[in-house]
PAVEX-251031 format. One line per 8 residues: for each residue x, y, z of C-alpha. Coordinates in steps of 0.05 Angstrom, whole numbers, padded with zeros to 5 digits. Example, Ala and Ser with C-alpha at 12.3 -4.5 7.8 and 13.67 -1.06 7.14 Angstrom:
<nodes>
00246/-00090/00156 | 00273/-00021/00143 .
</nodes>
This chain:
<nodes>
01829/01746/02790 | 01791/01716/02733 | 01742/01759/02736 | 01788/01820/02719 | 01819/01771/02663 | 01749/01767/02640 | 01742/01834/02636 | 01808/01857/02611 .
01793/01803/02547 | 01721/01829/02535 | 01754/01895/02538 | 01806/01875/02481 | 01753/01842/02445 | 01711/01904/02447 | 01773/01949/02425 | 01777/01888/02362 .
01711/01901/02337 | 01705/01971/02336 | 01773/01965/02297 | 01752/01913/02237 | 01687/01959/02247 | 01731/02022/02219 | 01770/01991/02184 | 01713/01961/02141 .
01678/02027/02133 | 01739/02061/02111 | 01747/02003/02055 | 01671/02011/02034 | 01685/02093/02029 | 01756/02074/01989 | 01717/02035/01943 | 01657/02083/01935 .
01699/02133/01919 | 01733/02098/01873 | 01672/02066/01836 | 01652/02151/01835 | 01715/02157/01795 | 01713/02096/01755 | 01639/02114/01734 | 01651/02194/01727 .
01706/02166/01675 | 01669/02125/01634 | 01611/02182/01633 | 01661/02230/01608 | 01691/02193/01561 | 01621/02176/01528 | 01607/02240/01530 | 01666/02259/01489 .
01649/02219/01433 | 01583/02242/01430 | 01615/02312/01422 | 01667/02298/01375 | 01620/02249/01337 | 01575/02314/01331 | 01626/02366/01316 | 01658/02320/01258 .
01581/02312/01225 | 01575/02394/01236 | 01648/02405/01201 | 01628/02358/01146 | 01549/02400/01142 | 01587/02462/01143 | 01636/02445/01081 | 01585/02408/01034 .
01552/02477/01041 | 01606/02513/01033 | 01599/02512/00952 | 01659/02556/00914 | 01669/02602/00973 | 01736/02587/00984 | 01746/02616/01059 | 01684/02571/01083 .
01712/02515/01055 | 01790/02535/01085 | 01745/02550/01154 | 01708/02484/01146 | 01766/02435/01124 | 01797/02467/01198 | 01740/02448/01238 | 01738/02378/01207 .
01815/02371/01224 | 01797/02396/01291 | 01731/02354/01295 | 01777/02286/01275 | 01837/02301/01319 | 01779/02316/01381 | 01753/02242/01359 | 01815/02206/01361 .
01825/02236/01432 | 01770/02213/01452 | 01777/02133/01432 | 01845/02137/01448 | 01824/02165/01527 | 01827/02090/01551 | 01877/02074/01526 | 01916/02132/01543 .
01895/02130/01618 | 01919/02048/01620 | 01989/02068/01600 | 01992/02124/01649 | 01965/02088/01705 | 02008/02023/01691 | 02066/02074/01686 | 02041/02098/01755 .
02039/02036/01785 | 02109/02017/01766 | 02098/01958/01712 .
</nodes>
């Protein structure tokens, strides 16, 4: 009789540990994956400004060489608009992704 109650508790204990043994794998693959995320972000978003940052000093190459041709410099004032508004984007990104995920999140 207490044998089998032995057995039934080393059982139970048995089905415990290979449940806080999932159950802590699937939190260390949650939070890998969302480190991936969390780092891919903050890659991309570098990223961006490099691009922008290089696009704006193009735009700005592109109209001080423009000289009294007046569709370069029409075609170059664009691509500096273009270059700034691609900039702003990309500082704004943060904060841009706070407000959505707060508004996700229901705060």
């Amino acid at each position: 009789m207490i044998t089998n109650a032995l057995l039934s508790a080393l059982s139970d204990l048995g089905r415990l540990r290979q449940l806080i043994s999932t159950t802590w794998n699937l939190l260390l693959v949650l939070g890998s994956i969302s480190g991936f995320f969390g780092n891919l972000y903050n890659d991309l978003t570098a990223f961006a400004l490099a691009m922008a940052t290089f696009f704006f000093a193009w735009a700005a190459l592109l109209y001080m060489t423009a000289n009294q041709n007046e569709t370069h410099r029409v075609q170059a004032r664009s691509a500096l608009y273009i270059a700034l508004s691609g900039l702003a984007l990309a500082i704004l990104a943060q904060t841009v992704a706070g407000l959505i995920n707060s508004a996700a999140q229901g705060q």
